[in-house]
DRENVOMAR-879751 format. One record per residue: x, y, z of N, C-alpha, C in turn. Coordinates in pm, whole numbers, plus 50000, padded with zeros to 5 digits. Layout:
   n_east   n_north    n_up   ca_east   ca_north   ca_up   c_east   c_north    c_up
        X         Y       Z         X          Y       Z        X         Y       Z
...
***
This chain:
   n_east   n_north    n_up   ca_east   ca_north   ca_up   c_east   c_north    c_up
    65846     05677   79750     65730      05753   79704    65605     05716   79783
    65590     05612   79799     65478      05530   79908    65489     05594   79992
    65567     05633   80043     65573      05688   80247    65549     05871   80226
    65521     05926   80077     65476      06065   80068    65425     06121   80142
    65369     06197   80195     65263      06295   80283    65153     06305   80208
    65206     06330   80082     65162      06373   79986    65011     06245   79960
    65046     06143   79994     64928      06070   79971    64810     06048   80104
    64747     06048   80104     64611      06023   80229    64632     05953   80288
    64707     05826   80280     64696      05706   80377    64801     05738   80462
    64882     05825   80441     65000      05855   80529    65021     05989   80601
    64906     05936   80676     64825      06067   80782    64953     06151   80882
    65059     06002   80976     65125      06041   81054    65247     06131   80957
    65293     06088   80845     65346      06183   80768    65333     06295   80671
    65202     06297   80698     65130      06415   80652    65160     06538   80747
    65093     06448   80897     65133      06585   81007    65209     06660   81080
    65332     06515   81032     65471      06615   81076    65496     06733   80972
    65504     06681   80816     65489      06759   80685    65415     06884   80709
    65321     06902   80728     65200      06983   80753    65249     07072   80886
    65281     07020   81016     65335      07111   81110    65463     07222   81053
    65581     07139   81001     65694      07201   80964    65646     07331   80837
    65580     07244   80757     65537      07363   80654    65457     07501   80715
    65413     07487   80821     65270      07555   80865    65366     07644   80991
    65463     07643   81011     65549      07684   81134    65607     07803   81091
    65568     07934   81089     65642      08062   81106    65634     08118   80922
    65537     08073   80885     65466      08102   80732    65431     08224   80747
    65534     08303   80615     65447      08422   80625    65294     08458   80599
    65264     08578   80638     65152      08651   80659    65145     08736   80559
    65259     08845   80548     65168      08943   80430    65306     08907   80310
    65230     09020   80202     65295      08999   80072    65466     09029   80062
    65493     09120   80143     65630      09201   80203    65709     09122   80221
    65699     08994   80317     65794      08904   80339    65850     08834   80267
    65765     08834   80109     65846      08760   80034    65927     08842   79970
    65934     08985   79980     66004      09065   79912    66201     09052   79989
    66262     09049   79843     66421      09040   79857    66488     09127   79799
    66497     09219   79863     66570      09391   79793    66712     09343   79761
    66711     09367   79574     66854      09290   79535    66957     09419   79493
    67039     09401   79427     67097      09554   79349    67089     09537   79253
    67127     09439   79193     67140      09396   79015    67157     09230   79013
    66981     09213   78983     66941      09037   78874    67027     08996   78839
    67096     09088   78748     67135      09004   78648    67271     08920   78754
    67364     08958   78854     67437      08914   78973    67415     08940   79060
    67332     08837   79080     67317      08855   79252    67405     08788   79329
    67437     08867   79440     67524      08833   79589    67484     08655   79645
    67610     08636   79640     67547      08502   79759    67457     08502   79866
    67453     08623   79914     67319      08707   80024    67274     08685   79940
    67219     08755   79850     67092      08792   79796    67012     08643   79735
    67118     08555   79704     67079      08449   79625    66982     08346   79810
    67098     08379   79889     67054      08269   79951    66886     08311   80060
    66897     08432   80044     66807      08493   80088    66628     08500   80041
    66692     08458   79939     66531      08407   79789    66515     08249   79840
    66614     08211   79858     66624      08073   79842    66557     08033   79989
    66535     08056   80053     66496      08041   80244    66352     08048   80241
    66306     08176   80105     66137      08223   80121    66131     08122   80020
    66165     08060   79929     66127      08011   79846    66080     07893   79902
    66194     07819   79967     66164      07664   80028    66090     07704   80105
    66038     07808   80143     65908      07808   80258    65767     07793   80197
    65769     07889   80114     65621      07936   80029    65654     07874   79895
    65736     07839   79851     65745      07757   79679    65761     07930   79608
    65826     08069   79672     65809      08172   79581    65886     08262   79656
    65932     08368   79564     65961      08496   79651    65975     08579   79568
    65989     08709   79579     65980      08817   79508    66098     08931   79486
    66183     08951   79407     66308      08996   79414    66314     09129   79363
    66329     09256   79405     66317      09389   79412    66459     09464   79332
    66466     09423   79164     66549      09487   79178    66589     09614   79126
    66701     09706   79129     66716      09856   79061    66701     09872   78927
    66718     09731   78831     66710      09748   78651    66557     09827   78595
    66568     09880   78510     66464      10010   78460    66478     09953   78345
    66501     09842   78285     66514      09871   78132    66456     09669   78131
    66450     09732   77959     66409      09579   77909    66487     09508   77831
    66535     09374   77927     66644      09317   77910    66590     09155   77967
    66597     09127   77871     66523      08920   77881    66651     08852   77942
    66774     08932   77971     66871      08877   78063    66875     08830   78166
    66751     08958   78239     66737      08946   78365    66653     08783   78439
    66527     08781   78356     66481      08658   78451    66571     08498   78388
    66636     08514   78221     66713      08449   78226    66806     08422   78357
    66911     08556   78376     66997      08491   78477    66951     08479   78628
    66817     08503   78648     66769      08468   78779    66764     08354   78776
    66694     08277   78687     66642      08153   78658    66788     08030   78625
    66869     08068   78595     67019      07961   78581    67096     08000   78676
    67052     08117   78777     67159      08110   78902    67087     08005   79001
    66951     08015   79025     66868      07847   79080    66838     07736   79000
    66925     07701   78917     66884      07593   78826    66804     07586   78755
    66725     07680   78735     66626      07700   78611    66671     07697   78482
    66689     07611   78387     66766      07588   78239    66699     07523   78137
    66606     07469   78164     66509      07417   78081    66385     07457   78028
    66380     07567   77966     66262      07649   77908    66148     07573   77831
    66007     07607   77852     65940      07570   77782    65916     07635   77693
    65954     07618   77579     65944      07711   77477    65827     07655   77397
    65665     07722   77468     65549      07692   77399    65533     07798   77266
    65423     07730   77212     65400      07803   77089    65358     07998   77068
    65360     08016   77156     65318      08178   77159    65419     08257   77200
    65542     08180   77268     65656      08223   77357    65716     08308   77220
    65823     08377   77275     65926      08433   77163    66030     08326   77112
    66078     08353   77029     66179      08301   76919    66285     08219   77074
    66316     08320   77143     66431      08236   77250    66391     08205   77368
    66221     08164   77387     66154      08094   77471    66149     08173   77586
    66166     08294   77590     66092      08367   77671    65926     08449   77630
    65838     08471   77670     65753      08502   77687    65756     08675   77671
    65754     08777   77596     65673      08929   77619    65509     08918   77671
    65475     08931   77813     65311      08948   77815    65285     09063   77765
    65175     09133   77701     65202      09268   77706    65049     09264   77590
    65010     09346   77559     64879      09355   77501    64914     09323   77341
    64844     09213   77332     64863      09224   77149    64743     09161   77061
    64713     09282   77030     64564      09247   76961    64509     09153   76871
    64696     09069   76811     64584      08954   76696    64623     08848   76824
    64681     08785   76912     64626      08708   76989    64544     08735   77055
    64517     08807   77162     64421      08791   77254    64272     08806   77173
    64255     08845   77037     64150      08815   77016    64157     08682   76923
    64194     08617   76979     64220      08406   76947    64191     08345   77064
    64191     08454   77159     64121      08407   77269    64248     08330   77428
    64353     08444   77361     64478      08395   77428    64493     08507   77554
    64423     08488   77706     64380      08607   77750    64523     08653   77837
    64638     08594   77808     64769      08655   77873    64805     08808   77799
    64759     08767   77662     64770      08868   77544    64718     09007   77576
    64587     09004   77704     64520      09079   77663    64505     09182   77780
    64436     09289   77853     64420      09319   77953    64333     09343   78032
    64257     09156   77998     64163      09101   78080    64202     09033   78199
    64127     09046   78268     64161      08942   78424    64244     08835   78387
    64315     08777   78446     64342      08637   78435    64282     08560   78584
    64227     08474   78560     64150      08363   78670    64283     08319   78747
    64215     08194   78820     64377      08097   78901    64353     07990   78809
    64538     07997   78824     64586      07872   78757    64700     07824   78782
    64755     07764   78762     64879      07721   78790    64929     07687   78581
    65039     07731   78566     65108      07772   78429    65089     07640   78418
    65129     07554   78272     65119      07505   78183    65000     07382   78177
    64905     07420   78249     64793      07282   78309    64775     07236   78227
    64802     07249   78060     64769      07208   77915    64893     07090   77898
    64977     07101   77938     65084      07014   77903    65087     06886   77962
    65100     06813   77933     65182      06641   77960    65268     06636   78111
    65229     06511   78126     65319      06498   78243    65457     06495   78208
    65494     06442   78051     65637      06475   78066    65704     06626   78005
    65601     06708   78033     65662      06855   77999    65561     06980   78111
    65560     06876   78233     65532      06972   78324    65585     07109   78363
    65501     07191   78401     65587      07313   78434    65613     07319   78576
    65702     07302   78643     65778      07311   78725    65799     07393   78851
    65851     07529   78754     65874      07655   78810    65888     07747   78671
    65886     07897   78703     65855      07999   78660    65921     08135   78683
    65978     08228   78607     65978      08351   78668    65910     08440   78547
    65850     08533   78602     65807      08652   78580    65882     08808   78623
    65920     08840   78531     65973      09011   78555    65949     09107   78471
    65920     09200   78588     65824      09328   78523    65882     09431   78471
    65888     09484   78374     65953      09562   78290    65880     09704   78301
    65795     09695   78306     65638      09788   78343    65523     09790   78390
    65516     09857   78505     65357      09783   78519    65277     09838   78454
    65124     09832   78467     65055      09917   78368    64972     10047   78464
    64898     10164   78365     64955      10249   78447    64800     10227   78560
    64696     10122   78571     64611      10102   78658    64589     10014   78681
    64597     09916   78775     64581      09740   78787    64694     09656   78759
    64656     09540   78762     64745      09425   78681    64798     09354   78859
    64678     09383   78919     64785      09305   79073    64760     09138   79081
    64884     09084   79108     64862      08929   79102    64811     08925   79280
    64721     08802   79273     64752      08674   79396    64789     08578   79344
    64856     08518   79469     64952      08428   79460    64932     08345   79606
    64913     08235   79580     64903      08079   79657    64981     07968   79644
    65069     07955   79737     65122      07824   79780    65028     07690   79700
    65086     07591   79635     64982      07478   79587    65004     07410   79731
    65089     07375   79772     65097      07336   79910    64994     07356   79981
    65001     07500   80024     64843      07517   80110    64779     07471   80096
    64726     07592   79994     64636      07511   79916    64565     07346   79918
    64657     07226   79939     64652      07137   79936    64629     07098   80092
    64671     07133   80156     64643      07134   80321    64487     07169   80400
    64493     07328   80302     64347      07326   80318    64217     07242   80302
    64273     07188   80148     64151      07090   80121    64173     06965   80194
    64315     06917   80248     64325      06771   80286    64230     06811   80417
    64266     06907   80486     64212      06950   80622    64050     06904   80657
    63999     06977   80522     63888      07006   80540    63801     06800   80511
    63836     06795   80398     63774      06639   80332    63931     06570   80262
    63959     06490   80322     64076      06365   80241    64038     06327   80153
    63870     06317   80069     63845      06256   79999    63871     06393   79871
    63887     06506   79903     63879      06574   79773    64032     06594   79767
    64119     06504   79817     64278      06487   79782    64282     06377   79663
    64185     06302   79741     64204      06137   79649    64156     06181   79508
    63986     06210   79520     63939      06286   79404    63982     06366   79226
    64100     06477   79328     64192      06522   79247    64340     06478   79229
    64376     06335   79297     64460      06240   79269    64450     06157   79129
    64299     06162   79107     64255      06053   79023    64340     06114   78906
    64385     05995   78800     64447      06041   78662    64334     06066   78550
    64220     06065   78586     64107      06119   78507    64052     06243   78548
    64054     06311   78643     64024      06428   78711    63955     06471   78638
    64074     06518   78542     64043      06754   78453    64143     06655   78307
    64050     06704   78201     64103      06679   78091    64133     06862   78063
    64178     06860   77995     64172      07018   77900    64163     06951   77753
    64069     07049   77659     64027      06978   77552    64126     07006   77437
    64193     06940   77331     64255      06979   77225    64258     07148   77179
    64338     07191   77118     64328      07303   77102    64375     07312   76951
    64252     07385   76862     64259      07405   76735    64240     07518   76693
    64294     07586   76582     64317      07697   76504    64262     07704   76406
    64200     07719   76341     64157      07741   76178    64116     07609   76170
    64086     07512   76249     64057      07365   76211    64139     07250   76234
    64289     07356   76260     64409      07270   76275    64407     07274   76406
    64443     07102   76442     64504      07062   76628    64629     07127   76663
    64604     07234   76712     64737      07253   76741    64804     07208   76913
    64726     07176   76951     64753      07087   77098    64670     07004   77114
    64716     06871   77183     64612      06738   77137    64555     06772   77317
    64407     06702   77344     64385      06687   77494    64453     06641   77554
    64476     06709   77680     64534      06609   77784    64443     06581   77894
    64450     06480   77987     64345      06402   78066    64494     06360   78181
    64444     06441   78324     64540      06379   78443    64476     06448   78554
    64573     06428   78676     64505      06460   78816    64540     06627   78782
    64492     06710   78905     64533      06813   78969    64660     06807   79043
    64619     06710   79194     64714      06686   79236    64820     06542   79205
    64966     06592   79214     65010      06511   79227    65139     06456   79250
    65233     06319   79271     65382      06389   79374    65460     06328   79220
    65543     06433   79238     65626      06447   79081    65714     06293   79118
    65757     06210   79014     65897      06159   79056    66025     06213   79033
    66030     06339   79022     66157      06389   79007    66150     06498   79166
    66206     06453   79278     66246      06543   79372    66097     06500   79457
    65990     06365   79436     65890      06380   79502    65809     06480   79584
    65851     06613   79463     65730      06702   79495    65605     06674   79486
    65533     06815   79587     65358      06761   79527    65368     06890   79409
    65343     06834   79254     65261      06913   79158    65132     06964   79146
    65093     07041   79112     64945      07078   79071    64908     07156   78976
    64866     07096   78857     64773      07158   78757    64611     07213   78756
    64595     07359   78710     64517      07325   78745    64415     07482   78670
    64319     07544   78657     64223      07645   78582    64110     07664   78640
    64079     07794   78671     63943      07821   78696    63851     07843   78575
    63913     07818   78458     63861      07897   78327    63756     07769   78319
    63664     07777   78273     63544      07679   78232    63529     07663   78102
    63571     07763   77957     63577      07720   77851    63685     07590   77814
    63781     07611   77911     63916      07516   77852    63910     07379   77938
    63783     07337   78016     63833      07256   78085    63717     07123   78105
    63745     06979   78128     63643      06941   78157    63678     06850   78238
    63589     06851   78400     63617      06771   78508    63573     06658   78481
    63615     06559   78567     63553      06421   78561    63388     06414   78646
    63299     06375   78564     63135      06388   78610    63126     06289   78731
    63185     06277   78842     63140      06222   78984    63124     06290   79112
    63073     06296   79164     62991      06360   79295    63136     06370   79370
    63224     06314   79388     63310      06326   79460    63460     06452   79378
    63442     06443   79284     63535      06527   79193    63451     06680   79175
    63328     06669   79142     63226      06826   79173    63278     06877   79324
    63238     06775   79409     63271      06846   79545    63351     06871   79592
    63546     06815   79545     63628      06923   79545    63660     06993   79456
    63601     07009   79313     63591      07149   79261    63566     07237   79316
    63441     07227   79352     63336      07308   79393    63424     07405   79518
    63502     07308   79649     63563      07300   79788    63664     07476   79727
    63714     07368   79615     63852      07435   79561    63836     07608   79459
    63701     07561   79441     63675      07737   79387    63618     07814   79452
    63574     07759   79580     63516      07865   79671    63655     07904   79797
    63756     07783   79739     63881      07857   79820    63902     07955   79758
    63936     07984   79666     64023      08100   79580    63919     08207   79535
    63761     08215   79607     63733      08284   79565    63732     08394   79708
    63743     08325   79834     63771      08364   79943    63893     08415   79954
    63925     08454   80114     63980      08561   80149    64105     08456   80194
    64134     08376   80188     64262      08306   80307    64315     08355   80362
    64366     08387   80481     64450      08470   80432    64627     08404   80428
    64661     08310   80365     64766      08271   80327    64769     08276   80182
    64701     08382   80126     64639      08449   79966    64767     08573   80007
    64829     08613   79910     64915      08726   79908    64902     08806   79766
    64870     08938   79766     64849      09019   79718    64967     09094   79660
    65026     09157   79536     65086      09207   79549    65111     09277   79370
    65210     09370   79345     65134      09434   79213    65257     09486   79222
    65340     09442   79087     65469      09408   79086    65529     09581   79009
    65646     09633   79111     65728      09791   79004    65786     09687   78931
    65843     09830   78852     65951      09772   78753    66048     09713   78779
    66144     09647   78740     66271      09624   78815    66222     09484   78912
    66118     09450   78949     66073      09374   79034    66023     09193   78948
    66055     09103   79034     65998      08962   78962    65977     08885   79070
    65911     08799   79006     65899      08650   79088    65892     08570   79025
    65961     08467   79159     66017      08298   79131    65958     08209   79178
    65946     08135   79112     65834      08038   79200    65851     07890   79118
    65746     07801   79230     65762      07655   79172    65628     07598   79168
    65594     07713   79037     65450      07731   78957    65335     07712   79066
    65350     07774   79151     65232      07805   79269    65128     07859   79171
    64990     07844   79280     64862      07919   79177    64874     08055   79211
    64796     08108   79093     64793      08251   79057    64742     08336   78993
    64665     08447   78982     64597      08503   78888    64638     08654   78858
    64553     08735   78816     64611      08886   78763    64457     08976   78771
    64459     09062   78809     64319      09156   78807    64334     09222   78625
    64275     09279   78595     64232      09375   78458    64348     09468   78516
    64381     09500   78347     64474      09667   78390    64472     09726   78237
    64492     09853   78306     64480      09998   78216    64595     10027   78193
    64620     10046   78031     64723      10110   77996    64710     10251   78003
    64852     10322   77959     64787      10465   77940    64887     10485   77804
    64840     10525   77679     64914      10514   77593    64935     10680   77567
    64893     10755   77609     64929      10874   77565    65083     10930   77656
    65093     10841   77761     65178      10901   77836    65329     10764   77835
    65300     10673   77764     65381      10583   77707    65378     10475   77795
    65239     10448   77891     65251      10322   78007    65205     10252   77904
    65291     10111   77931     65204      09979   77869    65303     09852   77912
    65169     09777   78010     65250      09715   78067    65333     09618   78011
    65511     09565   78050     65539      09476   78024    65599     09367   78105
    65588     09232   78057     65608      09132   78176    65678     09066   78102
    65789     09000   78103     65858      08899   78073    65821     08744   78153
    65810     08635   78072     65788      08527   78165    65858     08426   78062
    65952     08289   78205     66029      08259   78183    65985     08139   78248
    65924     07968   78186     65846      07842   78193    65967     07770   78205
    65971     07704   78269     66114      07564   78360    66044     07428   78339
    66076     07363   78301     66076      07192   78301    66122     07180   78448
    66209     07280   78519     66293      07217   78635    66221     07292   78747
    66246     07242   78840     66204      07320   78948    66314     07397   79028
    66289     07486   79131     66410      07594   79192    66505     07481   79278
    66604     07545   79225     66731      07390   79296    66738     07413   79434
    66744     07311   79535     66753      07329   79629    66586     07332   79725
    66498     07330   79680     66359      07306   79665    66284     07172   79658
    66351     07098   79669     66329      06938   79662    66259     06874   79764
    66181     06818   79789     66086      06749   79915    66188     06654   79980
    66267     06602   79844     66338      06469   79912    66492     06542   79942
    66542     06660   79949     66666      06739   79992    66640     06842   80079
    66525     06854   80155     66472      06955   80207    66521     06887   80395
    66502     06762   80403     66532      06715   80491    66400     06665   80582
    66308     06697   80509     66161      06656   80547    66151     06439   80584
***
């Protein structure tokens, strides 16, 4: 774990890390796209073909012909790459998948997945414990809605390159285990999630990935008050408010999902149309595990 990239002092293994990652990276949103026939079995092509963009970008995007709504699908995406360990948080459905989709007594609790308001960047479960990190993720779209709803989507990797690039000190910064608390979360008076207090960045011991938690939201969050933790906030929200362009755009048909190993991400506003029966739906599917085969320490790095 000492000899990471992942940590500052280990510059010369940072830059081999950093070359290999940075070598023939896609450019636009397309490349991560993997035209499948049917999720629910995919081809050893098709599987290994996700699996190539994935270990590149931590994501890819799988195109497939299903029209209907069936929680099968990102299920069996997600246990054909080792995805088996659901986080089954408190808002999820009964069998720990997720319906996103507009529903008026949450999102006015202030639950804005609920709703069809923007969503900021984040990286999924930044509320949780280090021992119920989120990992990886899939999302599949059942519907889009009938105006908006387009995600970006960022590599935490980059991401992390960028800022090491720019200042090492706003690596260390958001290394610290005091960083970003997120504050308890209560209901009617009741705790229903206690605070948690840890880094942004950081290298998992399972598969010595680099993790990252992390929110642009300002009601849910509170940084650590030092000049050196403001200034890679600060570094880090004027990344994502910019153009990168290793930022990928993209605004998911039906039939269509993505996999990922909880890269950051956000969602624009979208319009339903209820007279004509659009309303968007998203299935999402939270991993304890990360995509098999995705490992820092099996990658050959």
């Amino acid at each position: 774990m000492e000899s990471s990239p992942f940590y500052v002092e280990n510059e010369a293994a940072y830059q081999r890390w950093r070359a290999a990652k940075l070598e023939r990276y896609p450019v636009t949103a397309e490349e991560l796209v993997v035209p499948v026939d049917n999720p629910l079995w995919l081809t050893d092509a098709e599987a290994e073909a996700m699996l190539n963009i994935c270990r590149k970008t931590n994501m890819v995007i799988y195109a497939g012909r299903a029209r209907r709504e069936d929680k099968e699908i990102p299920r069996a995406v997600g246990e054909r790459f080792g995805l088996r360990r659901l986080d089954s948080n408190m808002l999820a459905d009964d069998d720990g998948i997720t319906s996103l989709q507009v529903v008026p007594g949450k999102s006015q609790r202030g639950y804005i997945p609920y709703s069809n308001k923007r969503l900021l960047w984040h990286t999924d479960g930044y509320y949780n414990s280090s021992d119920n990190r989120i990992r990886a993720f899939v999302l599949h779209c059942v519907q889009p809605a009938a105006e908006g709803g387009e995600n970006s989507l960022l590599d935490h990797e980059i991401a992390y390159i960028l800022m090491r690039d720019a200042n090492p000190d706003y690596i260390k910064a958001l290394m610290a285990p005091d960083a970003m608390t997120i504050p308890a979360n209560t209901e009617a008076g009741v705790e229903t999630r206690p605070a948690v207090t840890g880094p942004v960045f950081s290298v998992d011991p399972i598969g010595a990935n680099l993790h990252m938690r992390y929110t642009a939201r300002t009601r849910s969050i509170e940084w650590k008050q030092d000049a050196a933790t403001r200034a890679a906030v600060q570094f880090l929200e004027n990344l994502l408010a910019g153009a990168s362009p290793y930022m990928f755009r993209h605004t998911m048909a039906a039939g269509e999902g993505l996999m990922c190993n909880n890269v950051l991400h956000n969602r624009t506003a979208f319009t339903d149309d209820a007279d004509h029966g659009i309303a968007r739906l998203v299935y999402r599917a939270r991993y304890y595990d990360r995509v098999h085969g995705t490992n820092f320490n099996e990658a050959g790095h």
